[in-house]
ZARO-107336 format. One record per residue (C-alpha): residue number from 0; residue in one letter; x, y, z. Coordinates in steps of 0.2 Angstrom, whole numbers, plus 5000, padded with zeros to 4 digits. Layout:
// ZARO-107336
NUM, A, X, Y, Z
...
// end
This chain:
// ZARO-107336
0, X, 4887, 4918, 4875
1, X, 4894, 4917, 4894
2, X, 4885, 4930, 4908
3, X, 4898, 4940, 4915
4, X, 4902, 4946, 4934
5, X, 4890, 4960, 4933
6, X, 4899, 4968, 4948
7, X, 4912, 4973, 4938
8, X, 4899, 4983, 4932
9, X, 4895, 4995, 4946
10, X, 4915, 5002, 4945
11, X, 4916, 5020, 4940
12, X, 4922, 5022, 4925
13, X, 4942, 5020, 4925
14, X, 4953, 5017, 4939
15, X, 4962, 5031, 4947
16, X, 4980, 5028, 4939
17, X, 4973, 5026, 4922
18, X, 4963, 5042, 4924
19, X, 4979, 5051, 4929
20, X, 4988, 5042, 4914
21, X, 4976, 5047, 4900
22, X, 4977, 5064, 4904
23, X, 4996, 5066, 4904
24, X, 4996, 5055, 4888
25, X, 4984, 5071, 4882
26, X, 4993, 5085, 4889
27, X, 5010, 5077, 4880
28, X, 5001, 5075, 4864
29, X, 4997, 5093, 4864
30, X, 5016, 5098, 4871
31, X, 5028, 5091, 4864
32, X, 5039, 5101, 4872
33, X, 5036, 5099, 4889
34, X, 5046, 5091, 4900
35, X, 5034, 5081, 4913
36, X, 5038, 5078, 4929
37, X, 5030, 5063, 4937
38, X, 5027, 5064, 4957
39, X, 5008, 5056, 4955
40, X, 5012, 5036, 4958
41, X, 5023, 5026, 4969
42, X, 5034, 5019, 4958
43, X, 5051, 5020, 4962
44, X, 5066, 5028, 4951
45, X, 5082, 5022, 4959
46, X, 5090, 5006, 4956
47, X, 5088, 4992, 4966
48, X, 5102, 4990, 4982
49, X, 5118, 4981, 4975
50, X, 5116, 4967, 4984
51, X, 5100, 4960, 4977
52, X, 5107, 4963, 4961
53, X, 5121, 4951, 4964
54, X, 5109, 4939, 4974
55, X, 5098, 4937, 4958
56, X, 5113, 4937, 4947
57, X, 5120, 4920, 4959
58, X, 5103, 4916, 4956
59, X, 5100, 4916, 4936
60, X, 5116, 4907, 4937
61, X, 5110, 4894, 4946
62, X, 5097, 4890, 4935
63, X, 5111, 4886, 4924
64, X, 5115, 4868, 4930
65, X, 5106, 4855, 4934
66, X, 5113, 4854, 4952
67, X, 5106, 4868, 4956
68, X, 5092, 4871, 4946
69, X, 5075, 4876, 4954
70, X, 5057, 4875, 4946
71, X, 5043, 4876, 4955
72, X, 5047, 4884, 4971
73, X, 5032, 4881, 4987
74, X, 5019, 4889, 4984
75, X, 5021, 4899, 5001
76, X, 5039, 4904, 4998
77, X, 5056, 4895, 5001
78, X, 5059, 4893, 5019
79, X, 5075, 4903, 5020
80, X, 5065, 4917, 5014
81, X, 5053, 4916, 5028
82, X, 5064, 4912, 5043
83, X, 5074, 4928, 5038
84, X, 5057, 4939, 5036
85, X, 5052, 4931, 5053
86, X, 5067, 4934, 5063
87, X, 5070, 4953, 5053
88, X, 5053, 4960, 5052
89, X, 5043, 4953, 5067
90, X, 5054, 4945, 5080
91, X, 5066, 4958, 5081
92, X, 5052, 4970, 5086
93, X, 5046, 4958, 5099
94, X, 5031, 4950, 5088
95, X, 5027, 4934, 5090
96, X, 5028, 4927, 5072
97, X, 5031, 4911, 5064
98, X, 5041, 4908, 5048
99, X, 5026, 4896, 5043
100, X, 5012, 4909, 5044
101, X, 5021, 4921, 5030
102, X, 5016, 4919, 5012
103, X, 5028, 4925, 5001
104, X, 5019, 4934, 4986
105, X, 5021, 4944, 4970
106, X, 5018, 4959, 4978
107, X, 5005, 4965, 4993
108, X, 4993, 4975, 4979
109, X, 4989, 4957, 4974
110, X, 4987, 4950, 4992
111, X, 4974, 4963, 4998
112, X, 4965, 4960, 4983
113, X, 4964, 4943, 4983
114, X, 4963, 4940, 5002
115, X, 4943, 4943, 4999
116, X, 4942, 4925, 4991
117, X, 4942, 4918, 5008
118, X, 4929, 4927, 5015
119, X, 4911, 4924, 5012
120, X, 4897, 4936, 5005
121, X, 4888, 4949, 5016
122, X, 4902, 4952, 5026
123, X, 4900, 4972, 5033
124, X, 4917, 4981, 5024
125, X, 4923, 4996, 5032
126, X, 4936, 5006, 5024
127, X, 4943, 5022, 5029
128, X, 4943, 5040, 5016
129, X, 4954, 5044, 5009
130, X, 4959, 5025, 5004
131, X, 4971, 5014, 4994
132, X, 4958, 5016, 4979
133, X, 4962, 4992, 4977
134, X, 4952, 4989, 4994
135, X, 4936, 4997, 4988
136, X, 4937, 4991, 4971
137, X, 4940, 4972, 4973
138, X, 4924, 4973, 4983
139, X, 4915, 4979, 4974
140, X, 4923, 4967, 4959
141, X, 4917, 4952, 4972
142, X, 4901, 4958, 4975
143, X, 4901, 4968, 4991
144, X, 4899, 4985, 4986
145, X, 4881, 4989, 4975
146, X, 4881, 5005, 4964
147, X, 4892, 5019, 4966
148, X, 4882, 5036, 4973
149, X, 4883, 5053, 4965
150, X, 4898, 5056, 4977
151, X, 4905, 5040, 4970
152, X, 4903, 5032, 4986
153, X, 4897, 5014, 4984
154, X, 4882, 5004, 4995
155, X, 4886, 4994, 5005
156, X, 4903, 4998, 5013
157, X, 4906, 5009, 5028
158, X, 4917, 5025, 5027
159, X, 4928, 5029, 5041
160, X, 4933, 5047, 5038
161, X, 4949, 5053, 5038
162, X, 4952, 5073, 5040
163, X, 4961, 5085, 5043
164, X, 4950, 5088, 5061
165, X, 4954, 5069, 5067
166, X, 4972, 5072, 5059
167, X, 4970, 5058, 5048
168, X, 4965, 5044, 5060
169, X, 4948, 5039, 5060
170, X, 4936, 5037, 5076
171, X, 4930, 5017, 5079
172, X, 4913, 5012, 5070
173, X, 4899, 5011, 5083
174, X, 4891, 4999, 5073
175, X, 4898, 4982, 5071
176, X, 4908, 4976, 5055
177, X, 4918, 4962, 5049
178, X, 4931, 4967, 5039
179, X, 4940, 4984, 5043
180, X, 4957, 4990, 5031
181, X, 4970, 5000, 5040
182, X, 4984, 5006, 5031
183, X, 4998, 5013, 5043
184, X, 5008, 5024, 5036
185, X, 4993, 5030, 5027
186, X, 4993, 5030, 5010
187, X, 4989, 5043, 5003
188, X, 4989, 5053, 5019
189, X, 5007, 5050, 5026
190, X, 4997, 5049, 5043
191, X, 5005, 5037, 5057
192, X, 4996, 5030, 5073
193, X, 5002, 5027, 5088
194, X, 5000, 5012, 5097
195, X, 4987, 5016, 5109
196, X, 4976, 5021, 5094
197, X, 4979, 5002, 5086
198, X, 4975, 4992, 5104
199, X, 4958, 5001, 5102
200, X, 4955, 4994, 5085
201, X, 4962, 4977, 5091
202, X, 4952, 4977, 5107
203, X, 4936, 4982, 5095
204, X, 4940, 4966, 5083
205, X, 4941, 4953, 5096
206, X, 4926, 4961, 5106
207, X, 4916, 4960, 5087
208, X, 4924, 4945, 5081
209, X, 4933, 4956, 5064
210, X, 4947, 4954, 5053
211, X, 4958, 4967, 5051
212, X, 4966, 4971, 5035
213, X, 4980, 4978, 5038
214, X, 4993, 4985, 5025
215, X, 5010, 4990, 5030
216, X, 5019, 4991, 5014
217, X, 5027, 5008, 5021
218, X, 5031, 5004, 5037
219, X, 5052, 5005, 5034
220, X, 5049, 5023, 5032
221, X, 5044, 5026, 5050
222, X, 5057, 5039, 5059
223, X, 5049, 5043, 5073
224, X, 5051, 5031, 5091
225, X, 5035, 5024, 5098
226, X, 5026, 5021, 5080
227, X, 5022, 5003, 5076
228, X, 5030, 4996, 5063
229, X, 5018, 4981, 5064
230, X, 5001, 4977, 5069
231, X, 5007, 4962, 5078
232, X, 5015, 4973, 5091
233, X, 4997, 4977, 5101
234, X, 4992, 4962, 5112
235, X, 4977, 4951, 5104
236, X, 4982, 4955, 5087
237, X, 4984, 4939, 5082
238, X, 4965, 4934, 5084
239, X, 4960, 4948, 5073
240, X, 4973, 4954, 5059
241, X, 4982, 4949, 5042
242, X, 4997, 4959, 5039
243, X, 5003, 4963, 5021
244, X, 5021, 4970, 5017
245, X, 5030, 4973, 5002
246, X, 5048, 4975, 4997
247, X, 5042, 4988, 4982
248, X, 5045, 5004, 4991
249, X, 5060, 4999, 5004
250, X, 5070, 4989, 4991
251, X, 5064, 4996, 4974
252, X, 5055, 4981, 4967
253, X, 5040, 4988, 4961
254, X, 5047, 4981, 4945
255, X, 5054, 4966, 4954
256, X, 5037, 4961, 4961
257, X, 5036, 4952, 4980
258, X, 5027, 4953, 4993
259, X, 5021, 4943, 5008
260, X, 5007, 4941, 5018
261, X, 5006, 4935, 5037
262, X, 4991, 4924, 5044
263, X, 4991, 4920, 5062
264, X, 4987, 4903, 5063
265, X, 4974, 4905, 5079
266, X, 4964, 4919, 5067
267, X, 4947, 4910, 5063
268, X, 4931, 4916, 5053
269, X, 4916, 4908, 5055
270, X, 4910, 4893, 5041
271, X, 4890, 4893, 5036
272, X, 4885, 4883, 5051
273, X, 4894, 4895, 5062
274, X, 4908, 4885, 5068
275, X, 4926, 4890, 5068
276, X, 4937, 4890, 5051
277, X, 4956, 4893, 5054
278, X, 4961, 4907, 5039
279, X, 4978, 4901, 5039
280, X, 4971, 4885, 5031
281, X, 4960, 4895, 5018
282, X, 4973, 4907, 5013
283, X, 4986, 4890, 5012
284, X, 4974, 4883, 5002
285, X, 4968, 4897, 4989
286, X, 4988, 4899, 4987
287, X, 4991, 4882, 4984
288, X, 4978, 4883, 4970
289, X, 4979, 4899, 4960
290, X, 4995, 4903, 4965
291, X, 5013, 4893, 4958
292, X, 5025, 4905, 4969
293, X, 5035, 4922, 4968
294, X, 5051, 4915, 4957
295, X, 5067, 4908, 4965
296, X, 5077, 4922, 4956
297, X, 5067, 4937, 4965
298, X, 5067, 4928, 4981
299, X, 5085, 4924, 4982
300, X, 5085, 4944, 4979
301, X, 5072, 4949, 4994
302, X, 5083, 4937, 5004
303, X, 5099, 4948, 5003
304, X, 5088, 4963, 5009
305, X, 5093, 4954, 5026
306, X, 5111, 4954, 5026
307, X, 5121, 4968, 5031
308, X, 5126, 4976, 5016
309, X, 5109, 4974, 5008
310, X, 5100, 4982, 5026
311, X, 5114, 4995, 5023
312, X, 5109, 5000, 5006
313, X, 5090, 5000, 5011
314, X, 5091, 5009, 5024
315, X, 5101, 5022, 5012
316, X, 5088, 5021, 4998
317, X, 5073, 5024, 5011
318, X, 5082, 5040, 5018
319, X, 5085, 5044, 5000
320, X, 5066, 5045, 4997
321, X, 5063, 5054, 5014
322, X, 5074, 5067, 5010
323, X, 5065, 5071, 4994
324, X, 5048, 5070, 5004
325, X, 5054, 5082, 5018
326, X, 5060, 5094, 5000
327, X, 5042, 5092, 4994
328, X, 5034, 5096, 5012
329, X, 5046, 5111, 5016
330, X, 5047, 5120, 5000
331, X, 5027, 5119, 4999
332, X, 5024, 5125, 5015
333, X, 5036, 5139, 5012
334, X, 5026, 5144, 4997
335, X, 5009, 5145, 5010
336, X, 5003, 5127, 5005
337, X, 4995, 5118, 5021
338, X, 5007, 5099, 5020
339, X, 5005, 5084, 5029
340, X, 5012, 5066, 5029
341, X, 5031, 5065, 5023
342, X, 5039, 5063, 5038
343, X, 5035, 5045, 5041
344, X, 5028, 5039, 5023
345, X, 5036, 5046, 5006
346, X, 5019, 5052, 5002
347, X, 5016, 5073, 5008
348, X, 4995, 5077, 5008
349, X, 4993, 5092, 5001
350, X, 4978, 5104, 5005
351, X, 4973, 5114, 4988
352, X, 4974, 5131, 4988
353, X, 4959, 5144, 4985
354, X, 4945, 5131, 4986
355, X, 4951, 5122, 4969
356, X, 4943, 5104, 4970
357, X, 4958, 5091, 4967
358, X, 4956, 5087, 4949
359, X, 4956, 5105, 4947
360, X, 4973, 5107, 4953
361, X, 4979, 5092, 4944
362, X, 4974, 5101, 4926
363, X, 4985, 5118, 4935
364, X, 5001, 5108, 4940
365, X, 5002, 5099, 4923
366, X, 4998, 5115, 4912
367, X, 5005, 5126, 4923
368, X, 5021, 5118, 4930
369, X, 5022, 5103, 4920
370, X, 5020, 5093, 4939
371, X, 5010, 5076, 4938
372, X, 5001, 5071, 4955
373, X, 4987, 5061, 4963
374, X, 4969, 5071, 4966
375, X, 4964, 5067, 4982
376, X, 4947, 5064, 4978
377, X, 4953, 5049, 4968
378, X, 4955, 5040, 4985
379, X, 4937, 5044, 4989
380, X, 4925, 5058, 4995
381, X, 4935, 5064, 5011
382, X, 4953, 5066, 4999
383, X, 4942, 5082, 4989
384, X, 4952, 5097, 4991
385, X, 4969, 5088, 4991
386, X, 4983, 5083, 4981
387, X, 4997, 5069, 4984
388, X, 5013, 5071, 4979
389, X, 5026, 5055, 4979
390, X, 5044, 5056, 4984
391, X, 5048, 5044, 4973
392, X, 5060, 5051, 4958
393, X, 5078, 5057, 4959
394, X, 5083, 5072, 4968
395, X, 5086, 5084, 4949
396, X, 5068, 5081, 4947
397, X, 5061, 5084, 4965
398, X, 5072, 5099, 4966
399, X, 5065, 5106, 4948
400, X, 5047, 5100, 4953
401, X, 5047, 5111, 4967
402, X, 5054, 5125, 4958
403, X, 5041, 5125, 4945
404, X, 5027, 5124, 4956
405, X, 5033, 5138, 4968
406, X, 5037, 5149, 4951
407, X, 5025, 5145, 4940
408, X, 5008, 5142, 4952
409, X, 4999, 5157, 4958
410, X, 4993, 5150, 4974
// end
């Protein structure tokens, strides 16, 4: 009989999604009758733009002829893909990125996950709380996490706390550590930064020799001027960050599935003799091997993102979901609910009312109001006492969510 990984072991018991999920399956069992509104996860509800539609639709019909047939695509993307994700995303805003340092991918949940099989063991992880619940986990899945605590904090990783006192944007670790995840906008705060408060975690990287893990899958949803879009806008970044993006919340494809990652080519680590290892090269290398490529289909549909009528119809379904989330914000606050986030990031952070701990307020939105969303302890010790609820769902339903809880909630 095989060993297993017995990291895998020292995860609590389900994953925060799963969790949520097994109790609405309950709640639905028991009601029948009630129509549940879901404004717990980030999936999308409106369709995806027109013009990637009729890009993939070109696209199954080229797979019809010989001609113009594609099978195996690179393993990095097809170049057309990333010359147009170069020149859109990074050097129109003045970063200095190259087509060839951009991985295409099936989505950037993957890419954090999977970036870990680059780096080595007793690396020092430093994660902020609240958190994307897929950075602690996949460490603690490889083996750089021990044990949970009671808090359900595990050892091993160092917390950067997020509150409501630091408005959501944790101090710099005195200590030294070697990897760091920032995720700007925050999910599940909605918190931004400005771009003095990323030079000093730059400057603080190069100065330690870390990596920065930075996840920017929300960043089209920034409104206000003088926020960065990209972590590649402070100077020295590329020595000390990844970058991960995604096309599920701008364009819809959380069905769709793509992604893509960018790898500086200058950004080392250090081998086991302590000489330089360019991570460009690793990450090449790991994709080249467990990884065959997003398909030729969904790229040729990420591609049309870039023209004008797909930027267009972004650009429309982005202000569609920020018009829900400033809904969400303004009719909770009206109601005496302290909000946060929604204005940049389609996620708004609620503060839960009388003392009720998160999961408490879970169990009275859904029995109450028949309103699904996210405890915020489930994004780790600094989330108790919050609640996140997602812009993502048509307008009827944001309207009626609103509605319910306002009516039907004492708080």
């Amino acid at each position: 009989m095989p060993t297993i990984n017995s990291n895998y072991l020292n995860l609590k018991a389900g994953y925060l999604f799963p969790e949520i999920g097994r109790r609405v399956n309950a709640f639905a069992e028991a009601n029948p009758e009630a129509a549940i509104i879901k404004l717990g996860i980030g999936d999308v509800t409106e369709p995806l733009p027109e013009a990637c539609r009729v890009a993939m639709l070109k696209a199954i019909d080229d797979q019809g002829s010989r001609e113009s047939f594609h099978g195996y695509g690179p393993e990095q993307g097809y170049a057309w893909l990333r010359e147009l994700i170069a020149e859109h995303d990074y050097k129109s805003h003045g970063c200095n990125v190259d087509a060839d340092e951009i991985f295409v991918s099936d989505g950037s949940k993957c890419d954090t996950g999977n970036i870990l099989d680059i780096f080595g063991s007793g690396n020092t992880i430093a994660v902020t709380d609240p958190v994307y619940p897929v950075y602690v986990d996949t460490n603690v899945m490889c083996g750089n996490a021990g044990p949970a605590n009671e808090s359900g904090e595990y050892g091993g990783l160092v917390y950067l706390r997020a509150t409501e006192s630091n408005n959501f944007t944790p101090a710099i670790p005195e200590q030294k550590v070697d990897l760091i995840y920032l995720c700007y906008p925050n999910n599940p705060t909605g918190a931004v930064v400005s771009k003095a408060y990323l030079r000093q975690w730059v400057d603080y990287a190069n100065t330690n020799g870390s990596v920065i893990l930075f996840d920017a899958a929300y960043e089209a949803f920034i409104t206000e001027q003088d926020i960065p879009h990209s972590i590649y806008e402070i100077p020295g970044a590329r020595t000390c960050a990844i970058e991960f993006r995604s096309f599920s919340k701008n364009a819809g494809f959380t069905g769709t599935r793509c992604g893509f990652t960018v790898v500086p080519k200058e950004l080392m680590g250090k081998d086991a003799s302590g000489g330089d290892a360019a991570l460009h090269s690793l990450w090449n290398r790991r994709q080249s091997t467990k990884f065959n490529g997003a398909s030729y289909i969904i790229q040729r549909g990420a591609a049309a993102v870039y023209t004008e009528a797909g930027q267009e119809q972004v650009k429309a379904l982005v202000s569609f979901y920020l018009e829900n989330a400033k809904l969400i914000r303004g009719g909770l606050a009206e109601r005496g609910l302290s909000c946060s986030g929604g204005v940049n990031a389609p996620y708004v952070w609620i503060k839960t009312p009388d003392g009720l701990s998160s999961w408490d307020f879970f169990d009275k939105l859904l029995n109450e109001a028949h309103v699904v969303g996210t405890p915020g302890s489930g994004f780790g010790q600094s989330g108790e006492g919050y609640f996140r609820l997602s812009a993502f769902n048509s307008r009827e339903k944001v309207i009626e969510a609103i509605e319910r809880i306002t009516a039907k909630v004492a708080v």
